[in-house]
C-alpha positions as CSV (number, residue, x, y, z in Angstrom):
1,X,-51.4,50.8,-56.0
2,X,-47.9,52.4,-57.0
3,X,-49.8,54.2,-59.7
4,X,-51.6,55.9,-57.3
5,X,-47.6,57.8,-56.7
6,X,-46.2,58.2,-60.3
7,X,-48.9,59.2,-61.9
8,X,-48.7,62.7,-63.7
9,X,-51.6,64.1,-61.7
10,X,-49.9,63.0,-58.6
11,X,-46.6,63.9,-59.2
12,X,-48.1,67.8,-60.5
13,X,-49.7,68.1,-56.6
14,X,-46.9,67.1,-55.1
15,X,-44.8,69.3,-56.9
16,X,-46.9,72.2,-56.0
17,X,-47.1,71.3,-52.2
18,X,-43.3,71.0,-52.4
19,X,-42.5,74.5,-53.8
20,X,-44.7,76.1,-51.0
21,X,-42.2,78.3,-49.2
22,X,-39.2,77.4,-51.1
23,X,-39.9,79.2,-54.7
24,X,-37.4,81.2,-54.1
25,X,-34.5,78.4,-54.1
26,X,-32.9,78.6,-57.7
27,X,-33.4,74.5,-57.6
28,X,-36.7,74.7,-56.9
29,X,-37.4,78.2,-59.3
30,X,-35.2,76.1,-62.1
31,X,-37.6,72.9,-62.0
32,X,-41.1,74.9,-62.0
33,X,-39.9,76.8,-64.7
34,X,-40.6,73.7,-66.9
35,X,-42.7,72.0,-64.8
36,X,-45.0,69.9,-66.7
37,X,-42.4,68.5,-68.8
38,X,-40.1,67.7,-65.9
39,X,-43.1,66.2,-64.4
40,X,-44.1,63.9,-67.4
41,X,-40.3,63.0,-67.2
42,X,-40.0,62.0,-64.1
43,X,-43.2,60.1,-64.5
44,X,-42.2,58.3,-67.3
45,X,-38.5,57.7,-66.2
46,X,-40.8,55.9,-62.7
47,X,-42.9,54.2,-65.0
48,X,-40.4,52.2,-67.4
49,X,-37.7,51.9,-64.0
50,X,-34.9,54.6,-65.1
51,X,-35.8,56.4,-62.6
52,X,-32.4,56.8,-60.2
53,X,-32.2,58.6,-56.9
54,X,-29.5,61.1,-56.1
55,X,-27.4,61.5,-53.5
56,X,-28.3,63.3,-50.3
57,X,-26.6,66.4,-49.4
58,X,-24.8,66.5,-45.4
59,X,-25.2,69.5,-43.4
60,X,-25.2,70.3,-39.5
61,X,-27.5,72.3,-38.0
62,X,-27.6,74.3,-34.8
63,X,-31.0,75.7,-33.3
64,X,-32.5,74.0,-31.5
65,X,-29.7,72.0,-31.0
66,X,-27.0,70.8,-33.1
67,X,-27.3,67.6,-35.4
68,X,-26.6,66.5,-38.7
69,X,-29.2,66.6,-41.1
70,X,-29.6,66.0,-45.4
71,X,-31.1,67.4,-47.9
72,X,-32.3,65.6,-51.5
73,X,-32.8,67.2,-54.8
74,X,-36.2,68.7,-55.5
75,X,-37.0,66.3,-58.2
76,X,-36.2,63.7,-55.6
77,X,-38.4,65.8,-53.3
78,X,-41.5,65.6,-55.6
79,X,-41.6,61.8,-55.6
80,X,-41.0,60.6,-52.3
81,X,-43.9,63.5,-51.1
82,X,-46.0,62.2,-53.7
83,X,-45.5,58.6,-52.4
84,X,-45.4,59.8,-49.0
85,X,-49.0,61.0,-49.1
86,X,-50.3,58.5,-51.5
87,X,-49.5,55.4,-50.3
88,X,-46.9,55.7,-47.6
89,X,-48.7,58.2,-44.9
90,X,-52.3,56.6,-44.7
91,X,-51.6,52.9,-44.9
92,X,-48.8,53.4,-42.1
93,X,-50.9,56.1,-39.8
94,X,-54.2,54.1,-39.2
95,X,-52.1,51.8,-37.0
96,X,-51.0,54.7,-34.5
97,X,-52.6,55.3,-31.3
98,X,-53.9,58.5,-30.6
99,X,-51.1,59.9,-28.5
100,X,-48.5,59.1,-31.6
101,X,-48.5,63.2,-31.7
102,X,-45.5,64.3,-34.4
103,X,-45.9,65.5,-38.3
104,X,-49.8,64.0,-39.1
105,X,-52.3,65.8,-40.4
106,X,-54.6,67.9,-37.4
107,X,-51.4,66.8,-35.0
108,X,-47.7,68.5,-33.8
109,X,-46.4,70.0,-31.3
110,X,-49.5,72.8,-29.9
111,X,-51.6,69.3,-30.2
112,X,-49.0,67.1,-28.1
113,X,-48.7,69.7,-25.1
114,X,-52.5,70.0,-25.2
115,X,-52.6,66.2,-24.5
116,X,-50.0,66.5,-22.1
117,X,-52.4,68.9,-20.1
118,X,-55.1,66.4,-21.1
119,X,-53.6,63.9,-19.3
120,X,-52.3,65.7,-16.2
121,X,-55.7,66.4,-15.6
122,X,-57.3,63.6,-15.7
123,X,-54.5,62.0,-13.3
124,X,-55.0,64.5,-10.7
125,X,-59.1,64.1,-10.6
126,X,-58.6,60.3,-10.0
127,X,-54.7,60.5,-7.6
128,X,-54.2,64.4,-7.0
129,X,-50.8,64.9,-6.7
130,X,-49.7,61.6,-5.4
131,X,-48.4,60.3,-8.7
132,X,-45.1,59.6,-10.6
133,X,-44.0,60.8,-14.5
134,X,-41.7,58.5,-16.9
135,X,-39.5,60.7,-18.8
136,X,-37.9,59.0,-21.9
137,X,-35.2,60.2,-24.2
138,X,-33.8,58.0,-27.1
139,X,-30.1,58.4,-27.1
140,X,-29.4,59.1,-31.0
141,X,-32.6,58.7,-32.4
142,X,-32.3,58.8,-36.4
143,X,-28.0,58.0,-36.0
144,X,-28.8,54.6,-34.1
145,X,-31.7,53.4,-36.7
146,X,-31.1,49.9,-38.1
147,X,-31.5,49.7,-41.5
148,X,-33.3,46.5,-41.4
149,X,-35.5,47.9,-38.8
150,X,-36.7,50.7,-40.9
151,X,-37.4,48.6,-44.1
152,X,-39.0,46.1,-42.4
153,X,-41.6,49.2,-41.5
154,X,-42.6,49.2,-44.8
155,X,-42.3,45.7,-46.4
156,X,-44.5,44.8,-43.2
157,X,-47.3,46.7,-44.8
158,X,-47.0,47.5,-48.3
159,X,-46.8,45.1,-51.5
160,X,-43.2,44.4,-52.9
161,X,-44.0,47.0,-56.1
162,X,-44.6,49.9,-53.0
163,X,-42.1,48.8,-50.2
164,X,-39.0,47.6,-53.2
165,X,-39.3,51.5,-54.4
166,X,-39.3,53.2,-50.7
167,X,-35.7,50.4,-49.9
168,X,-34.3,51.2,-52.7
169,X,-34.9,55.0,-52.1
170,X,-33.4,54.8,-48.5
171,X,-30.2,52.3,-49.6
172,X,-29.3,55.2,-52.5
173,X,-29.6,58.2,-50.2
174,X,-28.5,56.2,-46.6
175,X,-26.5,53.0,-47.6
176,X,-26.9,49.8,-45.6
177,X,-25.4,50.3,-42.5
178,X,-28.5,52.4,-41.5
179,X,-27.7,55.4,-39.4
180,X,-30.3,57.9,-40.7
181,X,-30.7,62.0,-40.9
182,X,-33.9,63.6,-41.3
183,X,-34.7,66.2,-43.8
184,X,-37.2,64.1,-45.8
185,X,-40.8,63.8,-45.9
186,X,-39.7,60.3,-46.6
187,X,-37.5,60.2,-43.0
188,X,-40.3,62.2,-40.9
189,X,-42.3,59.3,-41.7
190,X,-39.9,56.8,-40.5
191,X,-39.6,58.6,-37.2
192,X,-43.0,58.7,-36.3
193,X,-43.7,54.7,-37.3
194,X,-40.3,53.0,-36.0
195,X,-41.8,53.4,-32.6
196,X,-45.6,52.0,-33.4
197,X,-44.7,49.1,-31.9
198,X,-43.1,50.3,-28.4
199,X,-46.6,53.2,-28.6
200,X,-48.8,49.8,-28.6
201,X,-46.2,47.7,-25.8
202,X,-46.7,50.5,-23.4
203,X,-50.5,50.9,-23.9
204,X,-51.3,47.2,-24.5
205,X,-48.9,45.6,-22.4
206,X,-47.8,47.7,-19.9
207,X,-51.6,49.1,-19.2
208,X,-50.4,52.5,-19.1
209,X,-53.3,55.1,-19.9
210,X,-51.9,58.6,-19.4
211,X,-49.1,58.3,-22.5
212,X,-48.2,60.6,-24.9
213,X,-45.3,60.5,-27.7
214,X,-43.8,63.1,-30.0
215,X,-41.0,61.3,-32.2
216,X,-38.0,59.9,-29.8
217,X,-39.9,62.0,-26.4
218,X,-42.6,60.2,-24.5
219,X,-43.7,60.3,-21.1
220,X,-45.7,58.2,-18.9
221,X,-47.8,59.0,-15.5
222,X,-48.6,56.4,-13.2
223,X,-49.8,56.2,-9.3
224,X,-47.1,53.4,-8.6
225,X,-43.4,54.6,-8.5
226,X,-41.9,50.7,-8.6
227,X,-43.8,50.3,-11.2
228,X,-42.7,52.6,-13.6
229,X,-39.3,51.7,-12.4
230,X,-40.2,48.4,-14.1
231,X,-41.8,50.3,-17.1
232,X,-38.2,52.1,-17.5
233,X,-36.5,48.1,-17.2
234,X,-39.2,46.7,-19.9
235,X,-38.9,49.3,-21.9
236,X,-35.3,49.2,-22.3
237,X,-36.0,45.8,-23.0
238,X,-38.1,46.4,-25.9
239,X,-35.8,48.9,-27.5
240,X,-32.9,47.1,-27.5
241,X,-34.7,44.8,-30.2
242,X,-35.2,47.7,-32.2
243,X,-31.0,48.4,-31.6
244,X,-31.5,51.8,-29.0
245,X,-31.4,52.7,-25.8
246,X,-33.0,55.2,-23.6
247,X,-30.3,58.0,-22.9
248,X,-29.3,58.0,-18.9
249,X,-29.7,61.4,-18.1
250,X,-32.5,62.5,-20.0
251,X,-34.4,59.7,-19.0
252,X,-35.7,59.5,-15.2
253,X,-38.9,59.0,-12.7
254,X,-39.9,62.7,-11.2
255,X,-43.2,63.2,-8.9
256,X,-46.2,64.7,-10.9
257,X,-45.8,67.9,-8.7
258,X,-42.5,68.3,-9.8
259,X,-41.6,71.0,-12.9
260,X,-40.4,69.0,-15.8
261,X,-39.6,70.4,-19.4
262,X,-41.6,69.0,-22.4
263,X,-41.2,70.5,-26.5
264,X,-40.0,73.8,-25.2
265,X,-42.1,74.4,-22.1
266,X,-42.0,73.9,-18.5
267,X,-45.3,72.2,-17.0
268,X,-46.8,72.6,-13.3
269,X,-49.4,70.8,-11.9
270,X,-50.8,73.0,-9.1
271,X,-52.3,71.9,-5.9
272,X,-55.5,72.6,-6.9
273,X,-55.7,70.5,-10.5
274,X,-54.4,73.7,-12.7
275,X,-51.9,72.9,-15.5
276,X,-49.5,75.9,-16.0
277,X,-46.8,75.9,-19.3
278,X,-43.8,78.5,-19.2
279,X,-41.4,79.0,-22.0
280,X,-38.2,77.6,-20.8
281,X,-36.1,80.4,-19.3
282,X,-33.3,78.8,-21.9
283,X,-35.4,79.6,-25.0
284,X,-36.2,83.0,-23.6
285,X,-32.1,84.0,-23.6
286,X,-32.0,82.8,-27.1
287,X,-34.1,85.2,-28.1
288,X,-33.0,87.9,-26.8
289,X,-29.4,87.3,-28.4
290,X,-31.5,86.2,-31.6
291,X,-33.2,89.6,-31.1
292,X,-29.7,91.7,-30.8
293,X,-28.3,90.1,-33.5
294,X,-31.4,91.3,-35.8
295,X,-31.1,95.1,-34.2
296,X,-27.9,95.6,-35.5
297,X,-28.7,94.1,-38.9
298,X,-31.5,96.9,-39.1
299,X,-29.9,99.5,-38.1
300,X,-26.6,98.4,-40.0
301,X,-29.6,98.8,-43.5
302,X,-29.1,94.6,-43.7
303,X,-32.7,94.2,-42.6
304,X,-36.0,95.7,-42.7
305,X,-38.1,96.6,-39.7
306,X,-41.2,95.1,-41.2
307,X,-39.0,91.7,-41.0
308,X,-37.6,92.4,-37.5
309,X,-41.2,92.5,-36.0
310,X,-42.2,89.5,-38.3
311,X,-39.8,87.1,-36.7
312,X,-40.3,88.3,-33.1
313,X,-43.4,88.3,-33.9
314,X,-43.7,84.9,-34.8
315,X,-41.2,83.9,-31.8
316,X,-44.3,86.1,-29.3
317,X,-47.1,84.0,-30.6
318,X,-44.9,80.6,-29.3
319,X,-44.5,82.1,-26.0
320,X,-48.0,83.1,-25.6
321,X,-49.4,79.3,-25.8
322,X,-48.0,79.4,-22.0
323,X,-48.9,80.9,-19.2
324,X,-46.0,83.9,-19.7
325,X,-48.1,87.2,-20.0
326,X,-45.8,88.9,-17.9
327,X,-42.4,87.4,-19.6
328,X,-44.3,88.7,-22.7
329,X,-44.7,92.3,-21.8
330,X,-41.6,92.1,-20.4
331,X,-40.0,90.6,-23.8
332,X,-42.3,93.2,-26.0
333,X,-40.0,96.3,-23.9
334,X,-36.8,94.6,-24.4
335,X,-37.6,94.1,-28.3
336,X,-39.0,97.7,-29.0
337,X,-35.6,99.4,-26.6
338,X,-33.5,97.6,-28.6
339,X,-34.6,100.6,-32.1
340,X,-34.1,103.2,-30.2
């Protein structure tokens, strides 16, 4: 099986889905420049066990809030995405239910508030609006991960020759205290599964059928407000086996009729069964000061104005996903006024 991850051939595709979008990093330009032999190297160096991992490199990060995060070498990089996809990704995914919604292939974020809708609609043709939502926030998600939790993700369903290399990888770049920081395929990976249990509790267990999930945020809509009350209880139940808790403010019972926030939108459910999605008004300020600083970089010579309308552009096409034609024209003034 672990050939099926060191393997020249797999290493080379990996490599090349790796340097998508990055090229221009002097790591990553310095490793393709000799790429097959690096390749064959690192290859080898996995197949007679020299291979060592490097250490992870700590950085915070700020938008869209702030958190640590690491990044790994590219070389380092290239493995753990060819194991990732070989080996790691679809012997770990076929377990998740369908409403697991973060980083798989066909799946994100436009898929998760799509479900989202998905569900509100089917709840109001069976209760109208006389319904409850479970919001649920993990307090420190990746910081509060147990070590033994997350190996046991994978020496639960891989061979020793799969799940030893994966432990080892994570005790190099993490230690064994766990406490973890994403910027891995690797990590990504472990976020989405950690949970696979607690996805399968609520569904199986609990009998709760309008659930969705996208990494440490899930919701869960049900006619019965004590119920959920007792969902909430349970739940925190469950998770404290797994060494988290549900964080006390994010985390609270609203009626379906209310506005609640949900991966950068707000949701409605109308009277009448109609789900409406508005960019929070939050995001919207952010891009206007985002948008301000860029305006005086152009007109400063710092940036081009093919590159200003590329990232508002890009911001434009978010915001359109909701129902926000009018904040859009409105937003396509403020952008254009800000040249002249």
């Amino acid at each position: 099986m672990i050939e099926d991850a060191i393997s020249f051939e797999a290493l080379y595709r990996s490599a090349q889905k790796c340097r998508r979008g990055v090229i221009w990093k002097d790591s990553v330009a310095s490793f393709m420049l000799n790429d097959l032999s690096r390749i064959q190297k690192l290859s080898n160096s996995l197949h007679d066990g020299t291979y060592k991992c490097g250490p992870g490199r700590h950085f915070t990060i700020y938008r869209p809030k702030k958190r640590a995060a690491m990044s790994i070498s590219f070389r380092d990089r290239v493995y753990q995405r060819s194991l990732n996809d070989n080996i790691l990704y679809p012997g770990l995914t076929k377990h998740f239910i369908f409403d697991n919604a973060a980083c798989q292939k066909n799946k994100g974020t436009d898929f998760c508030r799509n479900r989202m809708k998905c569900h509100l609609q089917r709840f109001y043709r069976q209760h109208k609006l006389n319904g409850y939502i479970l919001e649920c926030d993990i307090a420190g998600y990746y910081p509060n991960m147990k070590s033994e939790i997350v190996e046991k993700v994978f020496t639960d369903n891989f061979p020793e020759e799969v799940s030893d290399r994966v432990v080892s990888v994570l005790r190099t770049q993490y230690g064994n205290e766990g406490g973890y920081f994403p910027g891995s395929q690797l990590l990504q990976l472990v976020g989405i599964s950690v949970l696979n249990g607690l996805d399968h509790y609520v569904k199986e267990k609990l009998h709760i059928k309008h659930y969705v999930r996208y990494m440490d945020d899930f919701l869960l809509i049900r006619d019965d407000k004590a119920y959920l009350e007792e969902c909430r209880r349970r739940i925190a139940d469950e998770l404290a086996t797994l060494g988290m808790t549900l964080h006390p403010k994010k985390t609270k019972i609203i009626p379906v009729s209310q506005e609640f926030k949900f991966l950068g939108f707000i949701y409605r459910l109308t009277k009448t069964g109609k789900v409406l999605m508005f960019v929070n008004p939050q995001t919207v300020k952010e891009e206007r000061q985002r948008l301000r600083k860029m305006a005086r970089l152009v007109k400063n010579g710092r940036m081009t104005k093919a590159k200003y309308e590329e990232c508002y552009q890009c911001w434009r096409a978010h915001a359109m996903k909701g129902s926000s034609s009018e904040m859009t024209r409105r937003m396509d003034k403020f952008h254009k006024d800000l040249l002249l």
